[in-house]
C-alpha positions as CSV (number, residue, x, y, z in Angstrom):
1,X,93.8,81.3,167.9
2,X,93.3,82.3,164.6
3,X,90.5,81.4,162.2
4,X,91.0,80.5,158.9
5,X,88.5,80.7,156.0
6,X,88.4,77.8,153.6
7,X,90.3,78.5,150.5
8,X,87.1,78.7,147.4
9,X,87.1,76.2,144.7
10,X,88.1,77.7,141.3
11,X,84.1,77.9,140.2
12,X,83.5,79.4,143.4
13,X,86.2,82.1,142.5
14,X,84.4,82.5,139.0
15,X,81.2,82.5,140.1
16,X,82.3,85.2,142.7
17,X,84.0,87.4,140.0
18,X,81.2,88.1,137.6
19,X,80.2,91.8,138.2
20,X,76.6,91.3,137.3
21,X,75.4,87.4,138.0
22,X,71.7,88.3,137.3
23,X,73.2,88.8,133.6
24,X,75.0,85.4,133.5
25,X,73.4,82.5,132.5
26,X,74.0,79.3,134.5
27,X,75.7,77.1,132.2
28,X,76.1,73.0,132.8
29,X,79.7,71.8,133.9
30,X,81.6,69.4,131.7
31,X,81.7,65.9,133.1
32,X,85.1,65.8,132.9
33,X,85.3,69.7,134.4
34,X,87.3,72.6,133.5
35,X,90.9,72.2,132.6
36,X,92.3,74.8,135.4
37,X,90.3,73.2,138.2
38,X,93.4,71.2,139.0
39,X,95.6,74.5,139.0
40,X,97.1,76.2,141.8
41,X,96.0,79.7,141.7
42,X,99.2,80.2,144.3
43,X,101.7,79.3,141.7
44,X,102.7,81.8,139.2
45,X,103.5,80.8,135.7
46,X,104.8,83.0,133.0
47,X,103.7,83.9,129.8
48,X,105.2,86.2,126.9
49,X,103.5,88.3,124.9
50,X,104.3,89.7,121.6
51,X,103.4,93.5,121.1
52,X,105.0,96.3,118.8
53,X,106.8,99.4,119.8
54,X,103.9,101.9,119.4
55,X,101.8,99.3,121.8
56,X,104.2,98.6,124.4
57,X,104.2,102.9,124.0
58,X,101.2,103.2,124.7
59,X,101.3,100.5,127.3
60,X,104.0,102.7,129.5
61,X,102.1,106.3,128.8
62,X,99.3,104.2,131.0
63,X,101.4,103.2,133.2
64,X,102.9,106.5,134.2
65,X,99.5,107.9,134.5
66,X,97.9,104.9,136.6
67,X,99.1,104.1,140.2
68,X,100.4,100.6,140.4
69,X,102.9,98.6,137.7
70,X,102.5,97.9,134.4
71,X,102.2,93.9,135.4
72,X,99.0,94.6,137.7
73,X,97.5,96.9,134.9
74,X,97.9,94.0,132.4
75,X,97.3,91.3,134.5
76,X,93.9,92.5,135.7
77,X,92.7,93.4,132.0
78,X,93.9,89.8,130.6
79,X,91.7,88.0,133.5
80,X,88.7,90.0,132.4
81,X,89.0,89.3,128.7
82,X,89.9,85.7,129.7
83,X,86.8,85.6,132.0
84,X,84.1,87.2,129.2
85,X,85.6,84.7,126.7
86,X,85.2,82.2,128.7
87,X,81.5,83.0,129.2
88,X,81.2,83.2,125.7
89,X,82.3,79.7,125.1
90,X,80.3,78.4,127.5
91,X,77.0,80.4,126.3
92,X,77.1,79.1,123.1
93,X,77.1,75.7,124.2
């Protein structure tokens, strides 16, 4: 029979995806807790962005060169900014 791992909380998955944790300070929880600890990381929302000609450009020249899609490209450099702004906030506090 199979065995199946237990699924990580979403400051487990955090905590797991800072490259360098000897760099990151630990930084106390709200009370109330983060607002995408209810979320399901399984369900995909969507979310349009904006851009001009010369950037979406720019956007396909990368693609052509890279292997995988545009979407993975994208996606992977938005969860990084999203993750160092997030431990900017939470530095400051």
């Amino acid at each position: 029979m199979a065995e199946f791992s237990k699924r990580p909380t979403p400051q487990e998955f955090i905590q797991g995806a800072v490259a360098n944790e000897d760099s990151v300070e630990e930084v106390a929880q709200p009370e109330e807790g983060y607002p995408w600890e209810s979320c399901n990381p399984q369900i995909q929302k969507y979310f349009n962005l904006r851009i001009n000609e010369v950037t979406l450009a720019k956007l396909r020249f990368i693609n052509e060169h890279r292997p995988g899609s545009m979407q993975q490209w994208v996606r992977g450099v938005v969860e990084e900014a999203i993750e160092n702004g997030i431990r900017e906030i939470l530095q400051e506090r």
